[in-house]
Structure formats: structure tokens, C-alpha cells
FIGUTOR-990100 format. One record per residue (C-alpha): residue number from 1; residue in one letter; z, x, y. Coordinates in nm, 2 decimals. Each point is the difference from the previous one (the first is absolute). Last residue first. Layout:
// residues N
resi: NUM | resn: a | z: Z | x: X | y: Y;
...
This chain:
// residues 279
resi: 279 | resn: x | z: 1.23 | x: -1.16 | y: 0.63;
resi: 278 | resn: x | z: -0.25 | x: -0.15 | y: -0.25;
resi: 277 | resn: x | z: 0.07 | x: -0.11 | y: -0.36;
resi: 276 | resn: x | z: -0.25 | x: 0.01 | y: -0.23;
resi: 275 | resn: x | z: -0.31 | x: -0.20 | y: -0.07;
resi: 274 | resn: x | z: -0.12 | x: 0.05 | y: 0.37;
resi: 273 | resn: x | z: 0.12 | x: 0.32 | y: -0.03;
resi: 272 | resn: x | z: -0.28 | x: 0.08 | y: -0.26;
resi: 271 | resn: x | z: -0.17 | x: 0.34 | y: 0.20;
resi: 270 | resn: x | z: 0.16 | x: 0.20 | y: -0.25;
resi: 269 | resn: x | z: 0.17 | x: -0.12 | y: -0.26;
resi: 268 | resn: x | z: -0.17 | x: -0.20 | y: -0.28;
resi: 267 | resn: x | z: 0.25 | x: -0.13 | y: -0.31;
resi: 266 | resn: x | z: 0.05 | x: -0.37 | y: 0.21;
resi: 265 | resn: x | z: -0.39 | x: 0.03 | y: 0.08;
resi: 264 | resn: x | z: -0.13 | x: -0.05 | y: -0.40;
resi: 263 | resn: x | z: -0.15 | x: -0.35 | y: 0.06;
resi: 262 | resn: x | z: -0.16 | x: 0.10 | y: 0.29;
resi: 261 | resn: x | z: -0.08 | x: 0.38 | y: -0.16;
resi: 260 | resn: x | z: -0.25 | x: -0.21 | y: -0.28;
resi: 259 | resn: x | z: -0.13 | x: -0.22 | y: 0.27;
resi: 258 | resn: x | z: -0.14 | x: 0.27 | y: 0.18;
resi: 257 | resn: x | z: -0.14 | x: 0.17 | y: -0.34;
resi: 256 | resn: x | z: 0.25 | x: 0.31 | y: -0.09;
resi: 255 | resn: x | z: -0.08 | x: 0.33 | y: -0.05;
resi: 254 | resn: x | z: 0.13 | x: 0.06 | y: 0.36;
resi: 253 | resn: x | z: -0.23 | x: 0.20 | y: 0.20;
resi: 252 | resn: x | z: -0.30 | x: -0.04 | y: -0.26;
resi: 251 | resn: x | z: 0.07 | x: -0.40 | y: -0.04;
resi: 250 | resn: x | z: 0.02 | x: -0.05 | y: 0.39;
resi: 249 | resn: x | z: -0.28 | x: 0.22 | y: 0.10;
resi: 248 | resn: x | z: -0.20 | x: -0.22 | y: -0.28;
resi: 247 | resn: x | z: 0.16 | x: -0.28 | y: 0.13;
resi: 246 | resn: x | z: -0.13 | x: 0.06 | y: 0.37;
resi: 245 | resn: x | z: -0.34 | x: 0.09 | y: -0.08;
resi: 244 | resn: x | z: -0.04 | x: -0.32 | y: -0.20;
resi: 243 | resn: x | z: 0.11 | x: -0.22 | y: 0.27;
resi: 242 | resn: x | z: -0.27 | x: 0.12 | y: 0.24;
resi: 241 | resn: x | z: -0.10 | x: 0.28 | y: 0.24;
resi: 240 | resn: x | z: 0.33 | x: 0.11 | y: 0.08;
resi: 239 | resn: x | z: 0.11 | x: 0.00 | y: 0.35;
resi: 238 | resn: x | z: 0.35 | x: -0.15 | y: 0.00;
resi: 237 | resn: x | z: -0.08 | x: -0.36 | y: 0.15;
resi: 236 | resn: x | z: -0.26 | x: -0.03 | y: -0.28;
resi: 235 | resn: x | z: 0.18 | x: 0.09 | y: -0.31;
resi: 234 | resn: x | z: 0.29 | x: -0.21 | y: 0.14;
resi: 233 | resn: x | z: -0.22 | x: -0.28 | y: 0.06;
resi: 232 | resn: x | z: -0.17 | x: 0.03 | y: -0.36;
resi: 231 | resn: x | z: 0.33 | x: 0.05 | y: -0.21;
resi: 230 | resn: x | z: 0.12 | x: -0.34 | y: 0.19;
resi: 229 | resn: x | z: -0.06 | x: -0.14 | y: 0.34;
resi: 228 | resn: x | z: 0.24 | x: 0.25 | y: 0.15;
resi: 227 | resn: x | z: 0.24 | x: -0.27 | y: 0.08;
resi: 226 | resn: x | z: 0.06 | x: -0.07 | y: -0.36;
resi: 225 | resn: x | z: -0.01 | x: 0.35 | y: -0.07;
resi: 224 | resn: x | z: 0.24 | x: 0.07 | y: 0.26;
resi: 223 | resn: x | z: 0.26 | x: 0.18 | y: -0.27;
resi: 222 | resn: x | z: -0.26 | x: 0.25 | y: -0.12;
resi: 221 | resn: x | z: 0.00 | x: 0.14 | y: 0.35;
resi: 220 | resn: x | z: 0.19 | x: 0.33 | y: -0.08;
resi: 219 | resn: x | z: -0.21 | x: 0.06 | y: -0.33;
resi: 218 | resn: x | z: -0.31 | x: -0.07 | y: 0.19;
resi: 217 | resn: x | z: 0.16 | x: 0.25 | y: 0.29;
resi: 216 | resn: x | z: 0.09 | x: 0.29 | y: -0.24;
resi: 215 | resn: x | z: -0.37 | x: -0.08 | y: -0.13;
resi: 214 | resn: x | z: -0.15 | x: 0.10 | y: 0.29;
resi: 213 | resn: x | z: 0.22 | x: 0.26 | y: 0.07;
resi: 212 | resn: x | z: -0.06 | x: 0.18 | y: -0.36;
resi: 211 | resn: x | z: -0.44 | x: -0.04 | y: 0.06;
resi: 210 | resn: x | z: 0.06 | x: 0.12 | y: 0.34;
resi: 209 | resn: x | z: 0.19 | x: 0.31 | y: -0.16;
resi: 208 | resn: x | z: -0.33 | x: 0.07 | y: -0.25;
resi: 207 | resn: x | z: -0.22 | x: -0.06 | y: 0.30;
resi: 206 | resn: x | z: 0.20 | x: 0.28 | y: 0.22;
resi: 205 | resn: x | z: 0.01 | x: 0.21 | y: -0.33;
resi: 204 | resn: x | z: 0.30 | x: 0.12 | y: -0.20;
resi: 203 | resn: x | z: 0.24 | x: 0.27 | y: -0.01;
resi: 202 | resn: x | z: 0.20 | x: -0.05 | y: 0.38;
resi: 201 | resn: x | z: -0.03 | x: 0.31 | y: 0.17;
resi: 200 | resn: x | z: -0.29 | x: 0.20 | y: -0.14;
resi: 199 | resn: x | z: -0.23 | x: -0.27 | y: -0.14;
resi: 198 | resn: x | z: 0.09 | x: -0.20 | y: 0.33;
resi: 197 | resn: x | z: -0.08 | x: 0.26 | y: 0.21;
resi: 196 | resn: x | z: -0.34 | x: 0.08 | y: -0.20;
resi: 195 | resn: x | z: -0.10 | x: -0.33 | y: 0.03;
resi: 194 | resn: x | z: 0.03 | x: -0.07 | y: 0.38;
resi: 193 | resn: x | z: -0.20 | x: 0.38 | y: 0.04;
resi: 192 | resn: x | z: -0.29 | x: -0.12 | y: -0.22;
resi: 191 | resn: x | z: -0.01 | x: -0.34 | y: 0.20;
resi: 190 | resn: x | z: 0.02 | x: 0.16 | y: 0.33;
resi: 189 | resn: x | z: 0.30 | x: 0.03 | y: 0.27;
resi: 188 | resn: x | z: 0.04 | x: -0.19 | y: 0.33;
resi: 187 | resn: x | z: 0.32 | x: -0.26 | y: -0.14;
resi: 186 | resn: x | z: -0.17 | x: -0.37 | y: 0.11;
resi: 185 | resn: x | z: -0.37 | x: 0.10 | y: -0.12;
resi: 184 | resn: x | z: 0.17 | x: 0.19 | y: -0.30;
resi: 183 | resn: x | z: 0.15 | x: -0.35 | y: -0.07;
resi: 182 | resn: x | z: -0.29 | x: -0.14 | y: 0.09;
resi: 181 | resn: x | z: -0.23 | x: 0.18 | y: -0.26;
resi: 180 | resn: x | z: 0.25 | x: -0.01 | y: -0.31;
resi: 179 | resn: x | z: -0.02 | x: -0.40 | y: 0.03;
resi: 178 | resn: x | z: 0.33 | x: -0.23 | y: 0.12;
resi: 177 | resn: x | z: 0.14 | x: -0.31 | y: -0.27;
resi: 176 | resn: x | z: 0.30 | x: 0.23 | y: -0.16;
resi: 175 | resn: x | z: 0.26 | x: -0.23 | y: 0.18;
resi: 174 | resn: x | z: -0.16 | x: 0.08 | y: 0.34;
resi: 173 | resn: x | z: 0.35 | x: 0.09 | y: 0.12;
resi: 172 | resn: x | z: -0.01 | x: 0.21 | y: -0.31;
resi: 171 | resn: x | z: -0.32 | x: 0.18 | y: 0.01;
resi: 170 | resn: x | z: 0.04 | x: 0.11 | y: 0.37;
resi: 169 | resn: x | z: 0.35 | x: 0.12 | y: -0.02;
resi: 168 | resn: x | z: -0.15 | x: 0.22 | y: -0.28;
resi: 167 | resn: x | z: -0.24 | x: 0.14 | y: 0.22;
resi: 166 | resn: x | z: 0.28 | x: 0.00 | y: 0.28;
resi: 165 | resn: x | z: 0.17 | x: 0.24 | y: -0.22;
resi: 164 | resn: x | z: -0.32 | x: 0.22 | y: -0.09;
resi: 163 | resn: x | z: -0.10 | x: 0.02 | y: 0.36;
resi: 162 | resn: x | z: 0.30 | x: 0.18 | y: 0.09;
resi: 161 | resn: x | z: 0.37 | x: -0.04 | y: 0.11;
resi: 160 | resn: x | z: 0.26 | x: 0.25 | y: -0.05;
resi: 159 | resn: x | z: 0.39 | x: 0.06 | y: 0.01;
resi: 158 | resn: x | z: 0.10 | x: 0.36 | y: -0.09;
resi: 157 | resn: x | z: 0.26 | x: 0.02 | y: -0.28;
resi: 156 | resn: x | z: 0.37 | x: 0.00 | y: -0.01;
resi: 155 | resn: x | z: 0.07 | x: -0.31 | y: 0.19;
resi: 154 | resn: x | z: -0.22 | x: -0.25 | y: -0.21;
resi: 153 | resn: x | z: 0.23 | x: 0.11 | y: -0.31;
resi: 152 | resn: x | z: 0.32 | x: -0.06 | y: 0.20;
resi: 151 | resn: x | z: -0.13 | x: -0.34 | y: 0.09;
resi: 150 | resn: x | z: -0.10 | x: -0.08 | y: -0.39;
resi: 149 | resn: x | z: 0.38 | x: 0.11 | y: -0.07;
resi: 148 | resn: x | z: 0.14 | x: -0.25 | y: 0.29;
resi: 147 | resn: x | z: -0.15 | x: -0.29 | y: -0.11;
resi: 146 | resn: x | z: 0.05 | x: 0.00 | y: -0.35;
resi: 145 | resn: x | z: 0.37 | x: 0.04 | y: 0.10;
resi: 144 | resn: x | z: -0.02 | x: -0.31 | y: 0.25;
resi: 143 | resn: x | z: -0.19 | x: -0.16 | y: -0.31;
resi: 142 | resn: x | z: 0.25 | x: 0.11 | y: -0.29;
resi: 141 | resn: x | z: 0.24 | x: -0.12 | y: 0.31;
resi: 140 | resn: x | z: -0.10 | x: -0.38 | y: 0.04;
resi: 139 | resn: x | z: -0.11 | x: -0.02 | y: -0.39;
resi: 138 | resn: x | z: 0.41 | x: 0.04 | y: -0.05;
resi: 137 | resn: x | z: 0.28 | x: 0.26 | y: -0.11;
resi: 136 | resn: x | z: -0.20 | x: 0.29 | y: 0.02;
resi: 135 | resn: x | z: 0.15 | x: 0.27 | y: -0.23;
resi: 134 | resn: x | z: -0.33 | x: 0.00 | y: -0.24;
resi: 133 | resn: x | z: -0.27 | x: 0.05 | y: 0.34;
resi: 132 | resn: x | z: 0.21 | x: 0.29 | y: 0.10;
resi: 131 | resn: x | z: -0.04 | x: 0.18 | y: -0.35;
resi: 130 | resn: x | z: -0.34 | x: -0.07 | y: -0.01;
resi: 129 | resn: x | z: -0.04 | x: 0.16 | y: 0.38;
resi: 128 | resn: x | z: 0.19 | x: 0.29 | y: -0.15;
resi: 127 | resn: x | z: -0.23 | x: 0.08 | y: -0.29;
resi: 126 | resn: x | z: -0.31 | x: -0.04 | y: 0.21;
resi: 125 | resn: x | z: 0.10 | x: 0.20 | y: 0.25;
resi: 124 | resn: x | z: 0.06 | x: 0.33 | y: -0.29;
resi: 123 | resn: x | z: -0.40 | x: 0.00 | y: 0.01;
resi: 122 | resn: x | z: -0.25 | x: -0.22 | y: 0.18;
resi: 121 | resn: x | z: -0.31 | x: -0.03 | y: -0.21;
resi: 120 | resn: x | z: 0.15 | x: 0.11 | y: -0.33;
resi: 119 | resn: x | z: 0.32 | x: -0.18 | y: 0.03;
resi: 118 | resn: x | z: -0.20 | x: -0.33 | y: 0.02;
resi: 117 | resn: x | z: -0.09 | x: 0.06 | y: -0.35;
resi: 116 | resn: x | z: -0.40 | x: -0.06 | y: -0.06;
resi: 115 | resn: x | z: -0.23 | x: -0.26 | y: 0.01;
resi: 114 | resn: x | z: -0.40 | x: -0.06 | y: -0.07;
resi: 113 | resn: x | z: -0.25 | x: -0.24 | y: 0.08;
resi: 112 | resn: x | z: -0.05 | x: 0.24 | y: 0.27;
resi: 111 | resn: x | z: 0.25 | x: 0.19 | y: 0.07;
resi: 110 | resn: x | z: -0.10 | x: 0.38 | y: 0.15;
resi: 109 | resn: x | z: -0.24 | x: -0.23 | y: 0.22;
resi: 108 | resn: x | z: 0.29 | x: -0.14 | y: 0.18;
resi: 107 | resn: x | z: 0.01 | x: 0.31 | y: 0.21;
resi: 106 | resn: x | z: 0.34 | x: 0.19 | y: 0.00;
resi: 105 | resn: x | z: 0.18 | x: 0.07 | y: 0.33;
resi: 104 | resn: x | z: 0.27 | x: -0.21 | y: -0.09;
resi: 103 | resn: x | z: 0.01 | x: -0.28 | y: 0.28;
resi: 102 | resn: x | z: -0.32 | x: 0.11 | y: 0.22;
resi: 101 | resn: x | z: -0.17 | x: 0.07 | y: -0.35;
resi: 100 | resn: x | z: 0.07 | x: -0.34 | y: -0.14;
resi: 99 | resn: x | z: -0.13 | x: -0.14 | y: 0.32;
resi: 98 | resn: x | z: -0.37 | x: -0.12 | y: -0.17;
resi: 97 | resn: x | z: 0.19 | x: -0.15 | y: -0.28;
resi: 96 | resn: x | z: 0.14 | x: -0.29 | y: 0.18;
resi: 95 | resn: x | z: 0.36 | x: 0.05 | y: -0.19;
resi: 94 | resn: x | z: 0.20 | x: -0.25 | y: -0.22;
resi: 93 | resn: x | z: 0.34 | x: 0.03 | y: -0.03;
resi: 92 | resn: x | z: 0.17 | x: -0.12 | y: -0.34;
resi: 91 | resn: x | z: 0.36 | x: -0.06 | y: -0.12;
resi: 90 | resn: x | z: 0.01 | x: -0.06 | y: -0.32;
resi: 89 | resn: x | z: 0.33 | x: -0.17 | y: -0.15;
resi: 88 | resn: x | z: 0.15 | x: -0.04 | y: -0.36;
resi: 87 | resn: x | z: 0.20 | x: -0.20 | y: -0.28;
resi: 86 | resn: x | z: -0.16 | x: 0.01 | y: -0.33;
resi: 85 | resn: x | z: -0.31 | x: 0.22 | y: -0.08;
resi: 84 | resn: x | z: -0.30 | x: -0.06 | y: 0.28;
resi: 83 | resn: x | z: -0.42 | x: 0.04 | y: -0.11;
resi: 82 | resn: x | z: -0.32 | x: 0.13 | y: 0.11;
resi: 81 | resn: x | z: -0.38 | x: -0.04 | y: 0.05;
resi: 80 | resn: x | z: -0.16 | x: 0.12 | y: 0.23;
resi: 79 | resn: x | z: -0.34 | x: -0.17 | y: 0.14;
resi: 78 | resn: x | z: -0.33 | x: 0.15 | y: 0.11;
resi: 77 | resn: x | z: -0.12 | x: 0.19 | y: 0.32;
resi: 76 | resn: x | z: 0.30 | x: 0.22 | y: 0.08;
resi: 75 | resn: x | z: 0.12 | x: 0.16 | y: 0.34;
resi: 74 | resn: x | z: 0.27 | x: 0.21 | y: -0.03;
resi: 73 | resn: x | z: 0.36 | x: 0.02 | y: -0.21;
resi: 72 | resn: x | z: 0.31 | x: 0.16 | y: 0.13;
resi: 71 | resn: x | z: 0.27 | x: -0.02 | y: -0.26;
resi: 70 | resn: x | z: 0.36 | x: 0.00 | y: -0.03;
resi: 69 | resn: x | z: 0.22 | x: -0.11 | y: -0.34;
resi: 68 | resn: x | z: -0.34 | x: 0.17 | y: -0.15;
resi: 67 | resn: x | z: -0.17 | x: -0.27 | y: -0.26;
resi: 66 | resn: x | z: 0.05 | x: 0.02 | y: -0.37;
resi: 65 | resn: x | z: -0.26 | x: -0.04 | y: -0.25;
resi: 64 | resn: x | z: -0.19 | x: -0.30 | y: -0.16;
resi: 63 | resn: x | z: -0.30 | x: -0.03 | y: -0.23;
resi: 62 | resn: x | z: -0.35 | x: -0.17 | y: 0.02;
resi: 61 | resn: x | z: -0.17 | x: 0.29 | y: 0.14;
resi: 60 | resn: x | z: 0.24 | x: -0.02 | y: 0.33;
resi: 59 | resn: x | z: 0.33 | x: -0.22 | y: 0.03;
resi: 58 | resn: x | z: 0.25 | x: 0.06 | y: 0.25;
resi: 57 | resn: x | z: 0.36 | x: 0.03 | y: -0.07;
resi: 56 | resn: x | z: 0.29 | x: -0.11 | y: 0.22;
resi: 55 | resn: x | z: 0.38 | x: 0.09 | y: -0.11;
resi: 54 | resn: x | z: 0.30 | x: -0.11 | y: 0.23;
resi: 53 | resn: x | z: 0.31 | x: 0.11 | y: 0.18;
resi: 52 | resn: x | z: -0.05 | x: -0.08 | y: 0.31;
resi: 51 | resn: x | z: -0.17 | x: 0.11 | y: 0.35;
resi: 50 | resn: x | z: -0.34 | x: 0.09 | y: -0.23;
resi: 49 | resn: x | z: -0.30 | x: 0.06 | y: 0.27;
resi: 48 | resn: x | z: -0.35 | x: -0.03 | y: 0.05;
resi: 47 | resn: x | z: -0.17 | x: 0.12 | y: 0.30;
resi: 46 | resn: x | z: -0.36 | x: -0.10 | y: 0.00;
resi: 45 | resn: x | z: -0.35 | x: 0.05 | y: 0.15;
resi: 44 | resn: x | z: -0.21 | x: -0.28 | y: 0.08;
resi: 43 | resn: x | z: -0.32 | x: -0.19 | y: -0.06;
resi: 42 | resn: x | z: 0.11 | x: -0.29 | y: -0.12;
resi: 41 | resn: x | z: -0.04 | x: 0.08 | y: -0.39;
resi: 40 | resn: x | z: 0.18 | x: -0.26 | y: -0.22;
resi: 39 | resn: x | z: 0.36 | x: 0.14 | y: -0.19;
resi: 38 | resn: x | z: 0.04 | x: -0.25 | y: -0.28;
resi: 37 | resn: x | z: 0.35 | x: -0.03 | y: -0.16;
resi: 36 | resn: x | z: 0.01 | x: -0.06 | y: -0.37;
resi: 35 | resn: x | z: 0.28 | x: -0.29 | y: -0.04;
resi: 34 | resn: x | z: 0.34 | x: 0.17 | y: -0.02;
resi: 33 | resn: x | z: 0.16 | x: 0.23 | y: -0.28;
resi: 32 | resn: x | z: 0.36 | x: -0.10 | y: -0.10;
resi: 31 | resn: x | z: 0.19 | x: 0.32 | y: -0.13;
resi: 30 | resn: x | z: 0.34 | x: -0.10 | y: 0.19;
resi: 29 | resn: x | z: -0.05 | x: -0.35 | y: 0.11;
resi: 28 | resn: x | z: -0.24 | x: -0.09 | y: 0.31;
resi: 27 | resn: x | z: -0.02 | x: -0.04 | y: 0.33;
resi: 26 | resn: x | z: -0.28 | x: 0.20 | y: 0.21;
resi: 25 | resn: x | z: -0.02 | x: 0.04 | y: 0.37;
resi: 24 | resn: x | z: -0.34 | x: 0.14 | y: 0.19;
resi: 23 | resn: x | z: 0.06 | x: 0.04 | y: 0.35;
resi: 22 | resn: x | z: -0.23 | x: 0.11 | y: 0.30;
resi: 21 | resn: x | z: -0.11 | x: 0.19 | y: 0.27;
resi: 20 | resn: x | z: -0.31 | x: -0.03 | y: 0.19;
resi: 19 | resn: x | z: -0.28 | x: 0.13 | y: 0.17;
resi: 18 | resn: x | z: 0.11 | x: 0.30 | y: 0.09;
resi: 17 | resn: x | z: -0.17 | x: 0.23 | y: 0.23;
resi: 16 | resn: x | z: -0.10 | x: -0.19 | y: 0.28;
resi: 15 | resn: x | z: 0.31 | x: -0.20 | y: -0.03;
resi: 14 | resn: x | z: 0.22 | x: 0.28 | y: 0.06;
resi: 13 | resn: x | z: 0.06 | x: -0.04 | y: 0.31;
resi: 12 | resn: x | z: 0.08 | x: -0.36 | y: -0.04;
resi: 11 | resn: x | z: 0.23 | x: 0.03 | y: -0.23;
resi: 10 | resn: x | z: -0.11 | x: -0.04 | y: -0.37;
resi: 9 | resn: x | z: -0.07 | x: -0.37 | y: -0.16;
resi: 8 | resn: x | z: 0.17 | x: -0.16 | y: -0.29;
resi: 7 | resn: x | z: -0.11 | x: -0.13 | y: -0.32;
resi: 6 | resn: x | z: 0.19 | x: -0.14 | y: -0.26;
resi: 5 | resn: x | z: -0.08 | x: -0.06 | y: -0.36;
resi: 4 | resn: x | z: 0.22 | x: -0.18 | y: -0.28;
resi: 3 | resn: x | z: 0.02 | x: 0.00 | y: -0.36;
resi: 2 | resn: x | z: 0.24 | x: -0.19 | y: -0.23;
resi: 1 | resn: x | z: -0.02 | x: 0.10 | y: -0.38;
């Protein structure tokens, strides 16, 4: 079976809700299953979408069931594991979690390491935007479309900016490296009251979603190793204490040892572009 994976980024307004689209393409004979496909956790919330005919199942307690044709999926903090049948497409848009609510006015705490139908969260809409996404003739218009349904969504609701957003801004630019006590130094709230926004609004912990970033960005910088100065240098230069911190994260996030998901990356989507192609 051939696999390929695209990524694609939003328009610029939308870029501080979105952190990118992208394409999943399958080809394969009637009834041909592909590779396993490993979802890795980055810290995100997702958008995933059927725009062909095609069946997807993911597996859970060592069996497999079928997948929604449209799903919205939040934050997770191990791997997915999940498979194509013949001929198909996923189109996928993944969300910084903290604006979920400013896009559907649902927190991304209802989904954590959890998914549900996409219909569910935003109703008939979710149906038509499918639709649209299924007539598009090329990528250029299933973005444009893409595009214009996430603007809609951002029109309906109240814009808003608070401490919690530019706690999470905080984490990331920092790739995961920055301590609970500056951040709430940088944002003007307490510890207790940090926690309790992210319990409520995003599912998890500010530590717990360090812990995701940080290794979002080993994952990401896997392919400098060499420069890096090996497991070590990249263990350092991301804030872990020493190698062995950063495989266990590493073997807990992904099941996998680093060298293991190396080997493995052409069945890895996610944050693999550098193994796929890149547009």
C-alpha cells in the first residue's frame, strides 16, 4: 500500500488557532489493510475527517472497531493506534487546544484522551462542511474551504484572550522547558489558580502538558541528532535532566524506544513531515 502525508498551514488569521492542516492518502486494493498507523501525542486537539469513500478502525484492548467518517478528538498522552482499508483520504486539522472554546464553545477538557463525532460538537455544520470538503476538486480549495468554515466559527462567538492562552503560549514557545512559578510570574495568577484553569479548560495539568510539549519537540528534533550531539545533547538542549529522563518520556508517550519509532517513522504521522512529503 502507498501512503503519503501532507501538511499545510491555515491563513494567517487563523494561525493562532490552528496549527495545521493536513493530508493523509491511502492506496490500496479493495479490502487491503495498511501498516498500523501510530497517532503520537503533540499536545493538540484534532479534526479528523473522511473526504472518500473509505473504512478506518482504531484499535483499543487489543481489538479493532470503526472510526466516525468525522471526528474531533482532544488532547491525548499516549499513542493511537489505527488502520486504512483500500483506497482512501483523511483530512485532518489540528487545533491549539486552549482556543477550542473560542472556535466551538466547548473546552478541550470534555476530550481528553477521548473523541467524539464532530456532529456532536457543532451540529447540522459539521455535515455540510464534510460535504464541501468531498466536492473540492484540489488541496488548494479543501484548504480555501477549510479556511472559510473555521472563520465562520471564529465569527459566531466572542473573541477572548486570558492568562490561560498566553500560559500555553508560554509553554510552547519555551518548548515545554519553563517552571509552573514563572509562568504564573509572567501571567499574574497563583499556582492553585494556574492548575485549576487548566483542569477545567484543557483536562490535564500545567506539568502534565510541559511534559507533552517537551516531547512533541524531541520527537520534532529527532532528525538533528547528529547535530544535537546525540540522545545526550538533545536531552540536554531540551531541559531534561539526563538521557534516561528523556527515553522514559519517550517510551511512555509512544510505547516505543527512540530508536524503535526511527525505524518505524514511514507508519508515524503527526509531527513526521520530515519523512513525508511537505507542501
Amino acid at each position: 500500500m502507498n501512503i503519503t502525508y501532507q501538511e499545510f498551514k491555515p491563513s494567517a488569521i487563523l494561525q493562532p488557532y490552528v496549527d495545521t492542516y493536513w493530508l493523509l492518502s491511502f492506496e490500496g486494493g479493495a479490502g487491503e489493510y495498511s501498516p498500523d498507523q501510530y497517532c503520537i501525542p503533540i499536545g493538540m486537539a484534532e479534526i479528523v475527517i473522511t473526504i472518500d469513500d473509505g473504512d478506518y478502525d482504531i484499535q483499543a484492548n487489543g481489538q479493532w472497531f470503526p472510526l466516525p467518517d468525522m471526528l474531533m478528538c482532544g488532547v491525548y498522552n499516549d499513542k493511537v493506534v489505527w488502520r486504512a482499508t483500500g483506497t482512501t483520504r483523511k483530512f485532518g486539522i489540528r487545533l491549539k487546544p486552549e482556543t477550542l472554546h473560542m472556535l466551538f464553545k466547548a473546552p478541550s477538557s470534555v476530550l481528553y484522551t477521548d473523541f467524539t463525532d464532530f456532529e456532536n460538537i457543532v451540529g447540522n455544520n459539521a455535515k455540510r462542511f464534510v460535504e464541501q470538503l468531498a466536492e473540492a476538486p484540489d488541496v488548494a480549495t479543501l484548504i480555501s474551504r477549510t479556511d472559510a468554515f473555521l472563520q465562520s466559527q471564529l465569527n459566531k462567538h466572542k473573541q477572548e484572550h486570558n492568562y490561560l492562552i498566553e500560559a500555553v503560549k508560554l509553554i510552547r514557545s519555551s518548548k515545554g522547558s519553563i517552571s509552573v512559578d514563572t509562568i504564573c510570574k509572567s501571567v499574574y495568577v497563583s499556582p492553585r489558580q494556574l492548575q485549576r484553569s487548566f483542569q477545567k479548560e484543557m483536562g490535564l495539568s500545567p506539568k502534565a502538558y510541559q511534559r507533552l510539549i517537551r516531547f512533541r519537540n524531541v520527537y520534532r528534533d529527532m532528525r538533528n541528532l547528529q547535530t544535537a550531539g546525540g540522545w545526550a545533547g538533545l536531552s540536554y538542549d531540551l531541559g531534561y535532566a539526563d538521557q534516561a529522563h528523556l527515553i522514559r518520556d519517550f517510551k511512555e508517550f509512544t510505547g516505543f524506544m527512540p530508536t524503535q519509532l526511527l525505524s518505524n517513522k514511514s507508519h508515524v504521522y503527526g509531527l513526521a513531515e520530515w519523512a513525508r512529503n511537505m507542501t
